[in-house]
C-alpha positions in Angstrom: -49.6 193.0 72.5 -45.9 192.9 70.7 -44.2 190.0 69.9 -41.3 190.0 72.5 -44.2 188.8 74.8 -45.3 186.0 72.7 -41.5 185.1 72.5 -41.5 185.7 76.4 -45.2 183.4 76.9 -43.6 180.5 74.2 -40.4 180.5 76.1 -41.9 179.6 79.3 -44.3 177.2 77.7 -41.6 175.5 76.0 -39.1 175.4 79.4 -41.9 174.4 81.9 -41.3 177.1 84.1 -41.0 181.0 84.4 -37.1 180.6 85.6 -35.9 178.6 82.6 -38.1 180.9 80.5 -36.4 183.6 81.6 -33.3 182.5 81.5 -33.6 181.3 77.9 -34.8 184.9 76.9 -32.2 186.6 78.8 -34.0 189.0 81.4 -35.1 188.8 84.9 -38.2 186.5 85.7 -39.3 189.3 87.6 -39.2 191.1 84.5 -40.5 188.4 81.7 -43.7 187.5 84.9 -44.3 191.1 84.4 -44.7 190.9 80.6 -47.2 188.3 80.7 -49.2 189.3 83.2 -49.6 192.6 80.9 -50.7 190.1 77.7 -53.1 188.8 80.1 -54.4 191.6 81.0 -54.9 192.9 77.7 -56.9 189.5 76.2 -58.9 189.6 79.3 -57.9 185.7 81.2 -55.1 184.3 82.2 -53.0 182.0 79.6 -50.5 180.3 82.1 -51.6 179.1 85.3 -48.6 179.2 88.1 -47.8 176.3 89.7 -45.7 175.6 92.9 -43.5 173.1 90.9 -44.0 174.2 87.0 -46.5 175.8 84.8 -50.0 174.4 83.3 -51.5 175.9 80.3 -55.3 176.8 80.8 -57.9 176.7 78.4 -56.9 179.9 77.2 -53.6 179.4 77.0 -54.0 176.2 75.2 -56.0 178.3 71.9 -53.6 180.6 72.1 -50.4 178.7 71.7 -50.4 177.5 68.2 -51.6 181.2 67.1 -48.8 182.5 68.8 -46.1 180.0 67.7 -47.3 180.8 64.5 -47.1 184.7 64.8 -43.4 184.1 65.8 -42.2 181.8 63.0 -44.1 184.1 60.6 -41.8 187.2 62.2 -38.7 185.0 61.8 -39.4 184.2 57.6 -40.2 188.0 57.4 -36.6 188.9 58.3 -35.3 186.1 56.2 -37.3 186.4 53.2 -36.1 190.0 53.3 -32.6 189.6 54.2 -32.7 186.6 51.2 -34.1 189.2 48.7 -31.5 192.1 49.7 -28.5 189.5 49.9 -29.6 186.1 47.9 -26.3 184.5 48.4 -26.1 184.9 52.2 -29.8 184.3 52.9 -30.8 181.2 54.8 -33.3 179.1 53.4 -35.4 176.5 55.9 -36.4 172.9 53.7 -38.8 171.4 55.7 -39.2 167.3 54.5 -39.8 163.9 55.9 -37.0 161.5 56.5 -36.5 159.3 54.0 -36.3 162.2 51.2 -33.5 163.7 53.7 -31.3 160.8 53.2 -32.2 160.1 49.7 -33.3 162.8 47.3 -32.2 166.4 48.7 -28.3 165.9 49.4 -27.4 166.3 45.4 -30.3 169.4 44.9 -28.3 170.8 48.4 -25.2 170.5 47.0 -26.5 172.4 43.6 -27.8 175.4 45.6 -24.2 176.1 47.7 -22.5 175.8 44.7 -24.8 178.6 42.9 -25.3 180.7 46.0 -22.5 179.6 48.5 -23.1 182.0 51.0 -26.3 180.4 51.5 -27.3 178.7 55.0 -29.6 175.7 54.8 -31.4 174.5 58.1 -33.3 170.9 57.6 -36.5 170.5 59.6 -37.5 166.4 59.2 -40.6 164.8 60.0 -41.3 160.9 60.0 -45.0 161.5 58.8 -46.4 163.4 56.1 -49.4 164.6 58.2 -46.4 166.3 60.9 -44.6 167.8 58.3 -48.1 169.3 56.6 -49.2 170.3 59.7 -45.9 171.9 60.6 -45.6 173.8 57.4 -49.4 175.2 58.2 -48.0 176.4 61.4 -44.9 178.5 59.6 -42.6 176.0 59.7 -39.9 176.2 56.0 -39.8 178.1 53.5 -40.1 175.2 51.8 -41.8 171.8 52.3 -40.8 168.5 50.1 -42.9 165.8 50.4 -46.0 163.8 49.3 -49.0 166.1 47.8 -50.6 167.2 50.8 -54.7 166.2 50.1 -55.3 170.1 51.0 -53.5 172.8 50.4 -54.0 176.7 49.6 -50.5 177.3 48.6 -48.7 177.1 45.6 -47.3 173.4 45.2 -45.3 172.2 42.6 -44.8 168.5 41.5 -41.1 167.2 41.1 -41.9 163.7 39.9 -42.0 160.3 41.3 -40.3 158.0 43.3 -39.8 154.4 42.8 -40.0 152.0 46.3 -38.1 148.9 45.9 -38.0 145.9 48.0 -34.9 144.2 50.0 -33.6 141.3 50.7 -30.8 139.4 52.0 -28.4 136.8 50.5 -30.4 133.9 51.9 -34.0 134.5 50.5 -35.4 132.1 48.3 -36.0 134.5 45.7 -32.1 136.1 45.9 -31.3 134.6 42.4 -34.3 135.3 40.9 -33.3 138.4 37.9 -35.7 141.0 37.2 -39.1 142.5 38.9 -40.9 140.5 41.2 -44.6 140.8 42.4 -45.0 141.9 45.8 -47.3 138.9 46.3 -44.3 136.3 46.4 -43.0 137.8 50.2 -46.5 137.0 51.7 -44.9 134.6 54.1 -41.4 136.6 54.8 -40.8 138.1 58.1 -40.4 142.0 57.3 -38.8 145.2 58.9 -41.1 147.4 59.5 -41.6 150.6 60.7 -43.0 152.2 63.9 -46.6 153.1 63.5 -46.1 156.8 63.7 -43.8 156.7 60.7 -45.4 157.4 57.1 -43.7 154.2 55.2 -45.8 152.1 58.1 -49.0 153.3 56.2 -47.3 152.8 53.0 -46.0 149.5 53.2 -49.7 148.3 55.0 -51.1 149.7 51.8 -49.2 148.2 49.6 -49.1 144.7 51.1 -52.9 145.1 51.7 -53.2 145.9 47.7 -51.0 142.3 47.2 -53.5 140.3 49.2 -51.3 139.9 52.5 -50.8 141.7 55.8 -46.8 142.1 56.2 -45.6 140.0 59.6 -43.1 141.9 61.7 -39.4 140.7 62.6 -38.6 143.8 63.7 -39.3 147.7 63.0 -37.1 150.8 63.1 -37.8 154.4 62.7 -34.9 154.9 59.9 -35.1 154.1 56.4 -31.6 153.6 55.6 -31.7 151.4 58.3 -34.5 149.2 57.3 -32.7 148.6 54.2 -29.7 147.5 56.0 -31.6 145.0 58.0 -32.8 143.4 55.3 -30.2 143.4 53.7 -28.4 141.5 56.3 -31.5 138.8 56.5 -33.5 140.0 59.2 -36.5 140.4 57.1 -37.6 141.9 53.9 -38.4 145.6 53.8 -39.8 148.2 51.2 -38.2 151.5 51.0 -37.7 154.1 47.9 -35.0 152.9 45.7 -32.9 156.5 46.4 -31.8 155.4 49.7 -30.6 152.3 49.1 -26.9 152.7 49.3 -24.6 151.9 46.3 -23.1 148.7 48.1 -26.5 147.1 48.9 -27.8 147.8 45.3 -27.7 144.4 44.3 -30.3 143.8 47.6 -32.7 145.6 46.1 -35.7 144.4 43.5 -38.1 146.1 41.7 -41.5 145.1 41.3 -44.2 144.4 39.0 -46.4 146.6 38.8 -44.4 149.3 40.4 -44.9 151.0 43.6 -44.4 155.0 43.1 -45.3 157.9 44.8 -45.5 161.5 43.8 -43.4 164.1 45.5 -43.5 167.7 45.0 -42.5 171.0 46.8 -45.4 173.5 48.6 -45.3 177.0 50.1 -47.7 178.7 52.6 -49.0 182.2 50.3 -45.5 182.3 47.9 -41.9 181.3 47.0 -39.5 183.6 48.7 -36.6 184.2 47.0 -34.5 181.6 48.3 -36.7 178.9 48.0 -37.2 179.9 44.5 -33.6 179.3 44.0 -34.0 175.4 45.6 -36.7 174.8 43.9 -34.7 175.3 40.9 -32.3 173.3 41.7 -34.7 170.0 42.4 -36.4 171.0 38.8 -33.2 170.3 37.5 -32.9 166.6 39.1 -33.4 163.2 37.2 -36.8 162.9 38.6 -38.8 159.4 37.4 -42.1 160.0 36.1 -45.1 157.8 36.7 -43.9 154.1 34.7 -47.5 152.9 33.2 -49.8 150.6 35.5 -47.9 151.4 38.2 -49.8 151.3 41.9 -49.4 154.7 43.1 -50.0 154.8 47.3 -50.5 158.3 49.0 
């Protein structure tokens, strides 16, 4: 087994078909056909079964997929964490992250890493769910993952600090000229914007809401933060979102509460930092992170 033929068995899983497969890898499919049928023969089964229209995994196939996905990624961070340590400043540094820290927190500790190491080529891998993105970092996804604190994790993880949700609302709310914090408790009866169930800040907001006394009742949901603040802001509902992706123009839509609403973030690794993502994660140590105000309700 070598790992052109796992490249060769994921291309055809991930195509559908032995053509695209091939195609995608550049050789014949008489050729890349050939190459699997030899991984078959050497694990004893066969992984794909060969369909008159398409491919369908077997059992076999199916167990062996994420191991070999997992093989592959692994080769690919070997030749950049080694690339990154001969050549820092041309390396290429993967940042695996859910959205909302995408929009809000990473852009200024981005900016700090091209401006030390300029040569440096950053890919963004985004989840909506904490549970994707810890489950795609298990797999060899990043070199780096920012996020919530995963509840289990081998790897070195490092915490950043805390961040602050706020709510939104528009012009017309009752409570639009009332100054200072306010208790989540008042927008028991407001229409919200919500978000999908498969996004993380669904389980957040239930949580929070839940914690108030009051289930949140859906005007409408989307699946992007910065847009649920805009919604709001506009009067479609209120929504609750982390106070560093509210744009500067809708600040004065946003509220903070009483007790606050925080939740920690930090940065995590599979067995160790490689070189490049040492460099990041030096550059989010140096951010104005909040720490943890007192009595605040913290929601993982």
């Amino acid at each position: 087994m070598n790992l052109r033929q796992l490249e060769y068995f994921l291309a055809v899983v991930d195509e559908g078909s032995f053509r695209r497969g091939a195609q995608r890898s550049r050789v014949s499919p008489p050729s890349l056909s050939q190459q699997i049928r030899v991984l078959e023969r050497e694990l004893g089964g066969e992984l794909i079964e060969r369909l008159p229209r398409g491919i369908r995994l077997t059992a076999a196939g199916k167990a062996f997929l994420p191991e070999a996905r997992a093989a592959v990624l692994a080769s690919q961070r070997a030749v950049r964490a080694a690339r990154g340590a001969l050549a820092l400043d041309r390396a290429e540094l993967e940042i695996a992250t859910v959205t909302s820290l995408s929009v809000g927190i990473l852009p200024a500790s981005i900016q700090q890493l091209h401006e030390a190491l300029p040569g440096i080529v950053v890919r963004l891998q985004e989840y909506t769910h904490r549970d994707a993105l810890v489950d795609a970092v298990r797999s060899g996804v990043g070199d780096i993952a920012i996020g919530p604190r995963p509840a289990h994790w081998d790897g070195p993880v490092e915490s950043l600090g805390f961040e602050q949700f706020v709510v939104v609302l528009g012009p017309r709310d009752p409570l639009w000229d009332e100054p200072g914090a306010m208790e989540l408790a008042a927008l028991a009866d407001r229409d919200w914007v919500l978000f999908p169930p498969w996004h993380g800040l669904a389980d957040l907001t239930t949580t929070a809401c839940a914690s108030a006394g009051f289930l949140p009742r859906d005007a409408i949901r989307t699946g992007q933060v910065e847009a649920a603040a805009r919604l709001a802001a506009a009067g479609l509902g209120v929504t609750l979102v982390p106070d560093n992706i509210v744009p500067a123009h809708l600040a004065a839509h946003a509220r903070p509460l009483e007790p606050p609403i925080v939740r920690e973030l930090v940065a995590y690794t599979r067995s160790e930092w490689s070189p490049q993502a040492r460099a990041f994660l030096e550059a989010l140590r140096s951010a104005d992170w909040q720490r943890r105000p007192l009595a605040a309700l913290e929601i993982t």
